[in-house]
C-alpha positions in Angstrom: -94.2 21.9 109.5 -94.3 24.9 110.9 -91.6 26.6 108.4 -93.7 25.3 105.9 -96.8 27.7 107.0 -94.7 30.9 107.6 -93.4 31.5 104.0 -97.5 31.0 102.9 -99.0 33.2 105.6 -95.8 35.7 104.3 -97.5 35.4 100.9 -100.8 36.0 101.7 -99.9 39.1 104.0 -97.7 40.2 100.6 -100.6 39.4 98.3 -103.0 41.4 100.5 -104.6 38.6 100.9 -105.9 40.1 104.0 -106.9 43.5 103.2 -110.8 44.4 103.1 -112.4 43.3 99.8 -113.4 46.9 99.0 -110.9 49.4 100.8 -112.7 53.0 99.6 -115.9 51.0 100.9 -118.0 50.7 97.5 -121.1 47.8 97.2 -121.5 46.3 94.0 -124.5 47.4 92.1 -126.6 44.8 89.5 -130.3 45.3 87.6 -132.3 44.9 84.6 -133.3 48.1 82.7 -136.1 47.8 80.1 -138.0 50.2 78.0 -141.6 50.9 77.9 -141.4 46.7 78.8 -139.3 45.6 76.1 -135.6 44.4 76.8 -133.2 46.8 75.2 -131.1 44.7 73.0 -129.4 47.0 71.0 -127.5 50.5 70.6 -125.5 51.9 73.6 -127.1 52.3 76.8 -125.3 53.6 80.4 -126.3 54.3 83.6 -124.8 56.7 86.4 -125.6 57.1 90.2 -125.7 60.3 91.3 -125.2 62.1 94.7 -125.8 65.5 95.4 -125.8 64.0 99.3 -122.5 62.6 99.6 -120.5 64.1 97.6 -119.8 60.8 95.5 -119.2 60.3 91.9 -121.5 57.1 92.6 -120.8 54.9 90.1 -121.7 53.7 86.7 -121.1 51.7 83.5 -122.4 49.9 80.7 -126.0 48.8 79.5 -125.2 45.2 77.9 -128.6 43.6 76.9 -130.4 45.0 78.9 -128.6 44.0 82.5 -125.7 46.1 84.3 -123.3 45.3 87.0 -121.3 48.0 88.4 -118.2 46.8 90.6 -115.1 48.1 91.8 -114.3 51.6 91.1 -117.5 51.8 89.4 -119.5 51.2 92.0 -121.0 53.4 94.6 -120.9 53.8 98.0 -123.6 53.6 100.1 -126.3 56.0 100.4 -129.4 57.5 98.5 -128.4 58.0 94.5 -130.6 59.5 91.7 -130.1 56.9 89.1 -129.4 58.6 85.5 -129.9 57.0 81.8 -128.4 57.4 78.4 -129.2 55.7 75.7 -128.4 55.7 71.8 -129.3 53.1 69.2 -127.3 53.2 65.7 -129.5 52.4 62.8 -129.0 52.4 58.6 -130.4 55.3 57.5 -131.4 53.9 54.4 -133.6 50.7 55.3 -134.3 52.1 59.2 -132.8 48.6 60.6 -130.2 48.1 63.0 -126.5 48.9 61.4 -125.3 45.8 60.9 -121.5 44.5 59.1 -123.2 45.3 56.2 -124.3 48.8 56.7 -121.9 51.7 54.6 -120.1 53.8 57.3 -121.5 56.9 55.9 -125.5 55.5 56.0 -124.9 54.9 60.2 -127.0 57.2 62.0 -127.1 57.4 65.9 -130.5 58.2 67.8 -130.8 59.6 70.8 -133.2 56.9 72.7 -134.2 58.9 75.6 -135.5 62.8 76.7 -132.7 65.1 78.3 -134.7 64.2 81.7 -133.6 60.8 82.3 -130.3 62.1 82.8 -130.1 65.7 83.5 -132.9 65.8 86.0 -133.6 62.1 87.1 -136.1 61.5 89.5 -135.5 58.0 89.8 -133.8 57.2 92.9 -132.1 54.3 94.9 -130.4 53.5 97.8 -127.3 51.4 98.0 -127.0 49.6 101.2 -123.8 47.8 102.6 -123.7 44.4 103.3 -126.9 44.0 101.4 -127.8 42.6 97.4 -128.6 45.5 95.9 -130.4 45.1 92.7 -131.8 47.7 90.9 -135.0 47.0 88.0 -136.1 49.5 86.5 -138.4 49.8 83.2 -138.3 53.6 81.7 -141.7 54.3 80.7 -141.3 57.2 78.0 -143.6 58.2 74.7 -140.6 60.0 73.7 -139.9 59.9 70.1 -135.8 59.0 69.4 -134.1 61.9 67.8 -131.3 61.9 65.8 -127.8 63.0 67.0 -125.6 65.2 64.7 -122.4 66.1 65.4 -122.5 67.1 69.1 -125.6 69.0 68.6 -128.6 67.3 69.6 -131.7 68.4 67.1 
């Protein structure tokens, strides 16, 4: 029996089995992010932590319908982040709705959803805690008006 055990502990001391979950240390991050109330269901939407503190990259990732989960090397360490948005909804220019299979290629136009301030110089902060759940809800409350992107020159 007991040369039946060695060759699986081998495998699991192989497999890292046994390592820490998270060697570099990071905590997984989940939320919600609505706008003005409404769930964002459309368009491209991200979300970055920043540190000017610690010297991390944070972490960040998608916007998928309105939830987030950033894991792995895209999440952060702990410690106090300013959370930063982007967001961009594709529409027809023609009829004003959502791009859709339908819409031509040339008629897509992309909108920039939020003002430079959600990003560049977030005030929204949050602190990551380890060995804790750490959600993070947050509804942007803006009157700004989308804008449409050209090129890479915002008007």
């Amino acid at each position: 029996m007991k040369l039946f055990i060695l060759p699986i502990l081998f495998c699991l001391v192989v497999t890292g089995c046994f390592k820490p979950a998270n060697p570099e240390g990071r905590v997984d991050v989940s939320g919600t992010l609505t706008l003005n109330g409404q769930a964002i269901t459309d368009g491209a939407w991200s979300i970055f932590l920043k540190s000017d503190e610690n010297h991390d990259d944070g972490g960040g990732g998608p916007v998928y319908e309105g939830k987030f989960y950033l894991t792995g090397r895209n999440a952060p360490k702990p410690g106090k982040y300013r959370v930063c948005l982007t967001g961009t909804r594709y529409i027809d220019e023609k009829t004003g709705e959502a791009v859709s299979a339908r819409t031509n290629p040339e008629d897509i136009v992309t909108l920039k959803m939020l003002p430079d301030e959600f990003f560049k110089d977030s005030k929204i902060e949050f602190d990551v805690v380890e060995k804790k759940k750490n959600v993070f809800n947050c509804n942007i409350e803006t009157n700004f008006k989308p804008v449409k992107i050209t090129g890479n020159t915002r008007k």
